[in-house]
SETI-814569 format. One line per 2 residues: number of its first residue (from 1); their letters; for each residue x, y, z of C-alpha. Coordinates in nm, 2 decimals, padded with zeros to 4 digits. Layout:
BEGIN
NUM> a> X/Y/Z; ...;
% end
This chain:
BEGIN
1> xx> 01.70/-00.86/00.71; 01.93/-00.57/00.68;
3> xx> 02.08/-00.43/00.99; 02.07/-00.06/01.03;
5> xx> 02.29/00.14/01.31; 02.36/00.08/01.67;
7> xx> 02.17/00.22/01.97; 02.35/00.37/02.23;
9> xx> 02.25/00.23/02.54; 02.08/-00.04/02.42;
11> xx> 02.38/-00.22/02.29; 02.19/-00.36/02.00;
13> xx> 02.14/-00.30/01.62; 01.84/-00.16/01.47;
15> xx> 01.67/-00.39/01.23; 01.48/-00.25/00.98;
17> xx> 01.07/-00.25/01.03; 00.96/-00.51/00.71;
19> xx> 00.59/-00.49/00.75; 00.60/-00.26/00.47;
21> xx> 00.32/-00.19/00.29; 00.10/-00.14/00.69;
23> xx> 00.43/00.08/00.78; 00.69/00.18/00.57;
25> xx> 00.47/00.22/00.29; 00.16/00.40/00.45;
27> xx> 00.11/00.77/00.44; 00.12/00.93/00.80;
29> xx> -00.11/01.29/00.72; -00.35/01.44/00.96;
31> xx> -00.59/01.72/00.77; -00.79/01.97/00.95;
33> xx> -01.03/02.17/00.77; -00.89/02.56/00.77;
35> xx> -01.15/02.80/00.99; -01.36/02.52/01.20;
37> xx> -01.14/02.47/01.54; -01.20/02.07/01.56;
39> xx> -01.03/01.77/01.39; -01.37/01.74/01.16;
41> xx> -01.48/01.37/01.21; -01.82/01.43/01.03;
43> xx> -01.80/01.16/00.76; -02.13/01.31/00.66;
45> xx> -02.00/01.61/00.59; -01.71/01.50/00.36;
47> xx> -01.98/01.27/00.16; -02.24/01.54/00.09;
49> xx> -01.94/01.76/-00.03; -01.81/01.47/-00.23;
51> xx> -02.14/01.43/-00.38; -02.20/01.83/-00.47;
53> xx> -01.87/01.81/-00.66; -01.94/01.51/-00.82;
55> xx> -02.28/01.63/-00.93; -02.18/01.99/-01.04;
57> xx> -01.93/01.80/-01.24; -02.19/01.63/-01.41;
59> xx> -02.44/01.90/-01.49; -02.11/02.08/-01.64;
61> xx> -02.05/01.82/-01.85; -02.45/01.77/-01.99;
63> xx> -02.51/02.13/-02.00; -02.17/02.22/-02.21;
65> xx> -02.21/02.43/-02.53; -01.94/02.53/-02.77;
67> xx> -01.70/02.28/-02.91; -01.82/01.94/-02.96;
69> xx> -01.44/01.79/-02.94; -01.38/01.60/-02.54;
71> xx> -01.09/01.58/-02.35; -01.14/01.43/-01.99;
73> xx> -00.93/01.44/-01.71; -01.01/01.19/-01.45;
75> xx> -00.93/01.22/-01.05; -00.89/00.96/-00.81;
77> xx> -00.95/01.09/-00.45; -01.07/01.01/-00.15;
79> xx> -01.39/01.17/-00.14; -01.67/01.02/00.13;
81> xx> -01.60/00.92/00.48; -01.31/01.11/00.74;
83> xx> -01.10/01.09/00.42; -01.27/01.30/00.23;
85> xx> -01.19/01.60/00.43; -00.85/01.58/00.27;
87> xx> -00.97/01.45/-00.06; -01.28/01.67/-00.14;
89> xx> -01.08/02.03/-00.13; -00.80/01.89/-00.34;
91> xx> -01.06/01.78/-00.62; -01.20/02.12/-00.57;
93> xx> -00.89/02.24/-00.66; -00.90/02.04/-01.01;
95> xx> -01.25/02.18/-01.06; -01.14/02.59/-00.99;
97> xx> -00.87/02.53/-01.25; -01.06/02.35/-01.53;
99> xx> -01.41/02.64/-01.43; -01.15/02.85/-01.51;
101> xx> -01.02/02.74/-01.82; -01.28/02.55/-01.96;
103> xx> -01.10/02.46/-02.31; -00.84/02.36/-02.44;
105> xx> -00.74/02.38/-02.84; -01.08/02.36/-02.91;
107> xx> -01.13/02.08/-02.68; -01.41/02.11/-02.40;
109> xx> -01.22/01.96/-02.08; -01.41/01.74/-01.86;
111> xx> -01.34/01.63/-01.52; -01.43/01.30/-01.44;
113> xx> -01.42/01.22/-01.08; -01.38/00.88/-00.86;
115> xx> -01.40/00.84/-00.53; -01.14/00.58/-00.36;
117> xx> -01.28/00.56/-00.03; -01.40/00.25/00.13;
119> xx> -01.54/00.29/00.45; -01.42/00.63/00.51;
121> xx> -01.07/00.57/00.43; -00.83/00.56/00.11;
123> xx> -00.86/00.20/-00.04; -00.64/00.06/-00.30;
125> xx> -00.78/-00.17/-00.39; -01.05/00.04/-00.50;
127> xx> -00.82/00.32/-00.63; -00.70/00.06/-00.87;
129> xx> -01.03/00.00/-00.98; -01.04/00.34/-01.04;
131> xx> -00.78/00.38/-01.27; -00.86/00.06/-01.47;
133> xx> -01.23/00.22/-01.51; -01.08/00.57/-01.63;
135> xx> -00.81/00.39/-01.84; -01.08/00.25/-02.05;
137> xx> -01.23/00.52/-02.12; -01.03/00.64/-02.46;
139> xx> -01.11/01.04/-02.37; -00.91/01.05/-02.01;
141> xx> -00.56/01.14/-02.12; -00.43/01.19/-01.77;
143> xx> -00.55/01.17/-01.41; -00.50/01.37/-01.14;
145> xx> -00.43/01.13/-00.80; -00.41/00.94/-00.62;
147> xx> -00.37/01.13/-00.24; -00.16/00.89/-00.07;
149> xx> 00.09/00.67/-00.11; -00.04/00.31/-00.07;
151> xx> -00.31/00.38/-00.34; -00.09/00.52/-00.53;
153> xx> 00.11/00.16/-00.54; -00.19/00.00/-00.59;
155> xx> -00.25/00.24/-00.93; 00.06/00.24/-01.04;
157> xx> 00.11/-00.08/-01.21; -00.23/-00.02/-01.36;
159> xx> -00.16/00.34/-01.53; 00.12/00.18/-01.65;
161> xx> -00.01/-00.10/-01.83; -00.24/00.16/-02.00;
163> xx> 00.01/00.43/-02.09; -00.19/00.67/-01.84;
165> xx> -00.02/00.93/-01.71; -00.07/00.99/-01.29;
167> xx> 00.02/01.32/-01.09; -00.02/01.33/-00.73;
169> xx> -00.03/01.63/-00.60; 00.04/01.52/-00.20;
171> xx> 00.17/01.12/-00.20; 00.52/01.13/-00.06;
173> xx> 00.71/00.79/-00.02; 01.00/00.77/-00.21;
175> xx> 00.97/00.41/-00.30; 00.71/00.54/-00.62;
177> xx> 00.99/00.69/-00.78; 01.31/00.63/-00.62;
179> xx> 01.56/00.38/-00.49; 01.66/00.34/-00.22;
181> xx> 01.42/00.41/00.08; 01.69/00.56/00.26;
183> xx> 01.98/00.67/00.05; 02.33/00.57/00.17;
185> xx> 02.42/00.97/00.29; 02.11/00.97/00.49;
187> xx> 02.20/00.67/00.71; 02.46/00.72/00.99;
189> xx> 02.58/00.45/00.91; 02.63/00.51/00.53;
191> xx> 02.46/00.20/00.38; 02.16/00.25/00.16;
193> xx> 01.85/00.10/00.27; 01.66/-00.06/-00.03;
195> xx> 01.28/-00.08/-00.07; 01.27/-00.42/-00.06;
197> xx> 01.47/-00.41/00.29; 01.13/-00.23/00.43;
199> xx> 00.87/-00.45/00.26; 00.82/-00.18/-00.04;
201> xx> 00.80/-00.28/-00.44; 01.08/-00.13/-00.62;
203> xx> 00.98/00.16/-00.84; 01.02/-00.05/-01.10;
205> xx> 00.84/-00.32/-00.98; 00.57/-00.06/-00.99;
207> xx> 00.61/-00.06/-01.39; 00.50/-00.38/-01.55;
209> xx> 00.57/-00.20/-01.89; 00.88/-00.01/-01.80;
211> xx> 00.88/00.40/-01.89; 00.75/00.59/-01.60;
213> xx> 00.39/00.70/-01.63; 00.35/00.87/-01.26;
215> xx> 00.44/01.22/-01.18; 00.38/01.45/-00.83;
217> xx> 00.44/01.78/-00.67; 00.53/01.69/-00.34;
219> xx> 00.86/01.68/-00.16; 00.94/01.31/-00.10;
221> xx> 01.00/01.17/00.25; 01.36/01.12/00.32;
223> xx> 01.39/01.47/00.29; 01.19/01.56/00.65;
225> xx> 01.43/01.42/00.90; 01.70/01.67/00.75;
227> xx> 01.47/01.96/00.71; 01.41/01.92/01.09;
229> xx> 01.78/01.88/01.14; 01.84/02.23/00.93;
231> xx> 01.53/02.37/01.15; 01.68/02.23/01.48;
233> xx> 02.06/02.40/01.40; 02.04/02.68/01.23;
235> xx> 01.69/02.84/01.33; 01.67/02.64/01.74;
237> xx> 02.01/02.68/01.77; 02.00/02.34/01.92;
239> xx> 02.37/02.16/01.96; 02.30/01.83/02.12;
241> xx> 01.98/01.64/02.09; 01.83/01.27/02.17;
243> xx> 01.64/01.08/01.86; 01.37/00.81/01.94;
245> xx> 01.21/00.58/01.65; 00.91/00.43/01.68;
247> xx> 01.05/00.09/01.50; 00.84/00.16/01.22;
249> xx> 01.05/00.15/00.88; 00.91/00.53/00.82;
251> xx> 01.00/00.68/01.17; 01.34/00.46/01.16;
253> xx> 01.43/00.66/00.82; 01.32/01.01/00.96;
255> xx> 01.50/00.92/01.25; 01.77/00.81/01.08;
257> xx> 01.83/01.10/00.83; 01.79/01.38/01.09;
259> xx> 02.05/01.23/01.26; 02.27/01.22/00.97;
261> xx> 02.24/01.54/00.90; 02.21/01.71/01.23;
263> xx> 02.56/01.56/01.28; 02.69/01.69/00.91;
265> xx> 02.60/02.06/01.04; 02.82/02.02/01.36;
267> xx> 02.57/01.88/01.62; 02.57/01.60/01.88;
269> xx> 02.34/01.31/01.94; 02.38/01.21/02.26;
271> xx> 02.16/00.95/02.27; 01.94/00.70/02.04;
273> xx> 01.70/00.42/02.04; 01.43/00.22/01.87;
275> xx> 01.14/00.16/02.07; 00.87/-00.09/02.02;
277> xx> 00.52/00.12/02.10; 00.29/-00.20/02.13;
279> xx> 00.55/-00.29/02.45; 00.43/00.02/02.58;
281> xx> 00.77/00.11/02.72; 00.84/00.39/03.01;
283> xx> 01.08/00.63/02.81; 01.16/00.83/03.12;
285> xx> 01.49/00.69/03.18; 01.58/00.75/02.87;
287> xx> 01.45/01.11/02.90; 01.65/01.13/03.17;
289> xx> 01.96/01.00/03.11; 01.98/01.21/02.73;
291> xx> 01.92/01.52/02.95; 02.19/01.43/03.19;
293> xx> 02.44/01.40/02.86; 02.35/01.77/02.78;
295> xx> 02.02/01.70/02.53; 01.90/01.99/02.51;
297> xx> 01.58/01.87/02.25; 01.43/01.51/02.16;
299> xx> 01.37/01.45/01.78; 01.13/01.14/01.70;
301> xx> 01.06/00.99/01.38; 00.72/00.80/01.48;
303> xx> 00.35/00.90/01.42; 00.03/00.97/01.64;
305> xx> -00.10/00.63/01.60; 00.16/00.42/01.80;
307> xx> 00.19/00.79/02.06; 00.47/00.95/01.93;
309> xx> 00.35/01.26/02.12; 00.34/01.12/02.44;
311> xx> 00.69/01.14/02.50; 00.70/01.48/02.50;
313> xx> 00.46/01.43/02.78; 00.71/01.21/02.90;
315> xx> 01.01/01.47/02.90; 00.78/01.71/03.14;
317> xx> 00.97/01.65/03.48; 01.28/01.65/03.31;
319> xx> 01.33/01.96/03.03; 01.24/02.26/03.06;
321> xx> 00.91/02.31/02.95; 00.80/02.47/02.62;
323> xx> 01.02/02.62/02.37; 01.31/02.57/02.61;
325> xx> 01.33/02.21/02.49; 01.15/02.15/02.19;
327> xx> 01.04/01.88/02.09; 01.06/01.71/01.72;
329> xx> 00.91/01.51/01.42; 00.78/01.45/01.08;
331> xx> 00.45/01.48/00.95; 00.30/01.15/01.13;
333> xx> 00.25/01.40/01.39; 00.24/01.77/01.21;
335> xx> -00.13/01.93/01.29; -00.32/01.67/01.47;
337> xx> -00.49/01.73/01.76; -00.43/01.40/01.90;
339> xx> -00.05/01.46/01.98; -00.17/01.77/02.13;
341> xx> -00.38/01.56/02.37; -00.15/01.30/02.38;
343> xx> 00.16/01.56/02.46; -00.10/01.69/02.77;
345> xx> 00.02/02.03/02.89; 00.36/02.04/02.74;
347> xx> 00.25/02.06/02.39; 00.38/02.38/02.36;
349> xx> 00.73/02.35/02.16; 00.63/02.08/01.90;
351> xx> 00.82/02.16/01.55; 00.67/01.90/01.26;
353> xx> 00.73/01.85/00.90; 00.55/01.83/00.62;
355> xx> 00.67/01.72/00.32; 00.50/01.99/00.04;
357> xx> 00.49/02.38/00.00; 00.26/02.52/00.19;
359> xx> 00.05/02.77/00.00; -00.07/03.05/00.22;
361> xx> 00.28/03.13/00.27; 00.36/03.15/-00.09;
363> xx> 00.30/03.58/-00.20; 00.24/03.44/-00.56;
365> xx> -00.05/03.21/-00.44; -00.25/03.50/-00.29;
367> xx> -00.45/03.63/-00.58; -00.56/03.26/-00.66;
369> xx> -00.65/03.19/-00.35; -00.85/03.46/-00.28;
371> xx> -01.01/03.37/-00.65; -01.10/03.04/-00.53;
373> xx> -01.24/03.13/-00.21; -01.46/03.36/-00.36;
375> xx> -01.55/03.07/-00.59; -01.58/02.82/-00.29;
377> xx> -01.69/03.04/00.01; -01.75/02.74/00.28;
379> xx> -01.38/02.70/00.50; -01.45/02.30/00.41;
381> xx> -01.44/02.33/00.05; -01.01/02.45/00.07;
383> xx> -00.75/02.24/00.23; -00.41/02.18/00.23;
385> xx> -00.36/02.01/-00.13; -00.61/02.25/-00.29;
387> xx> -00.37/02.43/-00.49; -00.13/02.17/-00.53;
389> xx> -00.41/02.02/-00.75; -00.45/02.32/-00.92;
391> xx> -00.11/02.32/-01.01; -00.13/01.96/-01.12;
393> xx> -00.40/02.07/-01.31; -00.23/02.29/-01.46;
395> xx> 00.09/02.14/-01.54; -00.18/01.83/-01.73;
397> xx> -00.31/02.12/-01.95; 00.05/02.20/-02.06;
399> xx> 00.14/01.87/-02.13; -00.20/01.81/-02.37;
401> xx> -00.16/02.12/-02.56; 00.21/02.07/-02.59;
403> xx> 00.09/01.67/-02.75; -00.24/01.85/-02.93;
405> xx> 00.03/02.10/-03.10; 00.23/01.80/-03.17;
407> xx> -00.06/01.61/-03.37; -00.16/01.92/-03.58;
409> xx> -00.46/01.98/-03.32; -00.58/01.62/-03.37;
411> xx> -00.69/01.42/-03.04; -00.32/01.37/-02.90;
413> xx> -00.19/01.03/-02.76; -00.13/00.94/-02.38;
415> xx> 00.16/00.83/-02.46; 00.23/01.24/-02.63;
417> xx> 00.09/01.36/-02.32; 00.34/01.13/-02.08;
419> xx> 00.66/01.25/-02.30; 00.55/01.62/-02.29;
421> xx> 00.54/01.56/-01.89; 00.89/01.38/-01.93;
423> xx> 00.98/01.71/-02.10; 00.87/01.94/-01.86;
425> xx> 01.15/02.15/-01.68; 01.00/02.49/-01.58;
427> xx> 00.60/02.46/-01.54; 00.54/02.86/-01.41;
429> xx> 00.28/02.72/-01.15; 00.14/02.88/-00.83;
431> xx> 00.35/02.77/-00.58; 00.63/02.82/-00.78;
433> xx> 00.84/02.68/-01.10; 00.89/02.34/-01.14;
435> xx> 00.93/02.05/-01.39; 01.01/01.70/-01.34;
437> xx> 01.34/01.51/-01.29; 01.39/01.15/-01.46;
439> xx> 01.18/00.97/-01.19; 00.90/01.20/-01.20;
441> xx> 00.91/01.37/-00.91; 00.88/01.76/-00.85;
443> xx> 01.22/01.98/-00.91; 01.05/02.20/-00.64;
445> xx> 01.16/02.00/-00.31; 01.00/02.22/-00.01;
447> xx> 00.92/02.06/00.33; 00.71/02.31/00.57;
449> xx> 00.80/02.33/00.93; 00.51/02.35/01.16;
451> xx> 00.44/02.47/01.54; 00.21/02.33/01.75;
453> xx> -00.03/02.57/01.91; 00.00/02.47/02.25;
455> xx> -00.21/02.23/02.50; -00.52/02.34/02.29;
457> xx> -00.62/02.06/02.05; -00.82/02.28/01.88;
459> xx> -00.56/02.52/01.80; -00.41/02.58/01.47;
461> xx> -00.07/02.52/01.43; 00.18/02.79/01.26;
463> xx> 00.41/02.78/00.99; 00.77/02.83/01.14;
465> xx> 01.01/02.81/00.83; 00.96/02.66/00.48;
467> xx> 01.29/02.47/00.39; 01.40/02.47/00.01;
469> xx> 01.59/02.19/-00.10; 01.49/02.27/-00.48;
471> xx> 01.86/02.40/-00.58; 02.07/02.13/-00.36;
473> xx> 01.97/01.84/-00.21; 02.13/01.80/00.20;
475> x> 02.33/01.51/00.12;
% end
């Protein structure tokens, strides 16, 4: 097991979480639905919208006049259950784009829609299902999906073996597409943590066939912890902080990365450690003792589930309240009401990252918003990845007229359509330009920075700052 950095205090060396696929490898997001003032757990809800879409889809596709020629683009989402309030507005997203432009060379587009939900929650099994059942049929030439990262594993391998190209429009672990998990400049101690150090398939285990078949618009992970760091220094004005971990592999490289670059920009940790949540451990003293070496914040890369948030309940006697000592972290915490519960009534001063663009921000993504929302009226039916899919939507469409030019306007190849995404540098897209680098992942890097709205659970949280990584990378 590889060793990662010491622990002040503790006198001890970090070892690097290896339960992999349950915590390095899972995706830490928390959706609410835009307008309705409660974390949404109506799995009813999500299936009867998951149901409409799927249905409307299908009475497109029987009642479709015009050109007799088929192209289908499948989606695999998570569409019934508490999951489908995140997966059901990003398929809507898919469906505005293709309403909108409903052929294609003389091709009728057709969306062809699965849902990878078991139980109310993303499955991958069942995702890669999915994409062996949309891989055999010879008219998908690309799907858009999956959501998250551990179905996304699961489909990988299967796309591959197909020559079927994926784009994701929100999974963000950097093991899909990259090595390492936690490049060597992002580590204080500047030794590269691999994928397989954190229980993770390589990206080319991923890729029985070799060639890489998977492409996706949001930021990846490692970028977070120094997007909070850039937040923290240069918009806080914050000198000297204290970083917790959660000793999961995915809080340990958050944690781990802000620290390295926090301390690049000119600031101070005074203090660190890796805590084990199931122990249940009384952080005060820590608390304490950071603030007593001039911390004047606490950054922790750790997620809701294992109470990330209840430190900053924690740091209540000590810091200031508020803004006067914020508090910091990565999008296992970022707009979830349960670390407002959990941080009690000193939830005010909670800065979280997310790692993709966030549209309502973006002055080029008005007019299509407003378009779809005139389209889609209920506040359930748009989320957070709803025009991300519309770009990935988009960028698909490029890529099989690009391979239908190709072939003379015959039915292109998947494997036309995969090299025509390989080629893709500067897709004019909503949220912005972007094309894809060598390992398929987005040239536009953007990781949002979130507020918290207070002690109110129900209270929306606020963009702060949108950090750009897109022309340098912070390390």
């Amino acid at each position: 097991m590889l060793t990662g950095f010491s622990l002040q205090r503790a006198r001890s060396n970090l070892h690097w979480d290896t339960r992999g696929k349950s915590a390095a490898g899972r995706e830490y997001k928390y959706y609410r639905v835009a307008g309705c003032g409660h974390n949404l757990s109506v799995p009813r809800l999500a299936r009867l919208a998951a149901c409409a879409s799927i249905l409307a889809l299908a009475a497109g596709t029987a009642c479709t006049s015009g050109p007799s020629k088929v192209i289908k683009i499948g989606v695999d989402l998570p569409l019934g259950g508490d999951a489908g309030r995140a997966g059901v507005p990003t398929l809507n997203g898919v469906r505005f784009y293709v309403e909108q432009h409903p052929t294609l060379d003389g091709y009728t587009v057709v969306v062809e829609a699965r849902d990878d939900a078991v139980k109310g929650r993303s499955d991958p099994q069942q995702g890669s299902r999915n994409i062996e059942a949309l891989a055999a049929d010879a008219l998908v030439l690309g799907v858009i999906g999956p959501f998250d990262s551990s179905v996304s594993r699961a489909a990988i391998p299967s796309a591959n073996n197909a020559g079927l190209a994926l784009i994701s429009p929100s999974a963000s672990s950097r093991c899909l597409t990259k090595e390492p998990f936690l490049p060597a400049a992002l580590n204080p101690t500047r030794a590269a943590i691999s994928c397989a150090a954190v229980g993770l398939p390589s990206p080319k285990d991923l890729r029985p066939k070799g060639g890489n078949n998977f492409f996706r618009l949001a930021t990846t992970d490692e970028l977070q912890g120094p997007a909070a760091a850039d937040y923290a220094y240069k918009d806080l004005s914050l000198r000297r902080i204290a970083v917790l971990s959660d000793h999961e592999g995915y809080g340990q490289a958050l944690a781990a990365s802000f620290r390295s670059r926090f301390t690049r920009l000119g600031g101070v940790v005074v203090a660190t450690r890796d805590y084990d949540p199931i122990a249940s451990p009384d952080l005060s003293t820590f608390v304490k003792a950071a603030k007593a070496d001039g911390a004047q914040a606490v950054y922790l890369g750790g997620v809701t589930a294992n109470r990330a948030c209840a430190v900053r309940a924690q740091m209540a006697p000590t810091f200031p309240a508020g803004d006067q000592a914020p508090f910091l972290g990565g999008d296992g915490i970022a707009l979830d009401p349960a670390c407002i519960r959990d941080a009690g009534s000193n939830a005010a001063g909670i800065y979280a990252t997310v790692p993709a663009a966030d549209a309502d921000s973006i002055a080029g993504a008005r007019a299509t918003i407003a378009a779809f929302k005139g389209r889609f009226t209920k506040a359930a039916e748009y989320g957070p990845y709803t025009i991300a899919a519309y770009d990935a939507t988009g960028v698909l469409y490029a890529a099989i007229h690009t391979a239908i030019q190709a072939a003379a306007g015959q039915a292109p190849t998947r494997a036309a359509v995969i090299d025509a995404l390989r080629a893709t540098t500067s897709y004019s897209g909503v949220l912005g330009t972007f094309g894809f680098d060598a390992d398929g992942d987005s040239t536009l890097r953007l990781v949002a920075v979130y507020k918290s709205p207070g002690p109110n659970p129900a209270g929306a949280w606020t963009l702060a700052k949108i950090v750009d990584y897109s022309g340098a990378l912070p390390y």
